[in-house]
N, C-alpha and C positions, 0 to 999 in steps of 0.2 A: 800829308795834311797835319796842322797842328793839331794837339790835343785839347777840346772846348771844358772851359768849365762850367758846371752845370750844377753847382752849390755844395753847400759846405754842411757838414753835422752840426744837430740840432743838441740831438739826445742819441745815448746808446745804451739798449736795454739788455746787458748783461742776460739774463738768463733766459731771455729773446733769441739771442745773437742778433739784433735786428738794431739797423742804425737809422737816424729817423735824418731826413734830408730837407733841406730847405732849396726849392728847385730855382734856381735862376737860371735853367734854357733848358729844354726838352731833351729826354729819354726812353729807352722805350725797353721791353724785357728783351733780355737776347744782345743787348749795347754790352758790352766790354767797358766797366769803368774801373779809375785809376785813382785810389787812396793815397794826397801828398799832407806830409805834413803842413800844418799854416806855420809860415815862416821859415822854415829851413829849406821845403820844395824837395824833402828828403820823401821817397816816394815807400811808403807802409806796403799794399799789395795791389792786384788787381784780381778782378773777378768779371764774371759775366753773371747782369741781373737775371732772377729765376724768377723773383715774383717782385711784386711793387703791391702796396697797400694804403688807402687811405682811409681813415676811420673804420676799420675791418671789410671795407670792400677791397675788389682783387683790380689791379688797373693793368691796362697796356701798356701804355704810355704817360706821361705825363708833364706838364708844361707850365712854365713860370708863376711862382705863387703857389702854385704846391708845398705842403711839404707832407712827405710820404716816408712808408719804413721801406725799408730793403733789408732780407735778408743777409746778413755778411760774415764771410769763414771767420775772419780774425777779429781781435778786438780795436775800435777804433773810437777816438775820442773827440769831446768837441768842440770845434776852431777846423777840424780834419778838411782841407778841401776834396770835392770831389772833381774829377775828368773823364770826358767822356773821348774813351778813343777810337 
């Protein structure tokens, strides 16, 4: 199955670790997603979601028009696309 994408960074809050997402198709905690560079498709890391957050509430899931934080190991910038695999 290909890999969907599911939006791109907004903001990354440095001493957060937390990358904020702008959701264009649904995720859920426990998804596996895949940090590509925008434009070179150079792929940064992957991780599985631990926690998802909108305005300091705690989400499951979440779905188009969102945009939420996500905790993330590494540092990621904004343009970053996100995939969900």
């Amino acid at each position: 199955m290909a890999d969907k994408k599911v939006g791109k960074i907004s903001h990354y809050y440095n001493h957060l670790g937390v990358a904020i997402i702008e959701v264009k198709a649904p995720f859920s905690v426990g998804d596996t997603l895949k940090f590509i560079k925008h434009g070179s498709g150079e792929e940064i890391f992957k991780q599985a979601v631990s926690s998802i957050q909108e305005e300091h509430k705690q989400l499951k899931k979440v779905v188009k028009g969102q945009s939420v934080g996500i905790k993330v190991d590494k540092i990621v910038h904004e343009g970053v696309e996100v995939y969900k695999i």
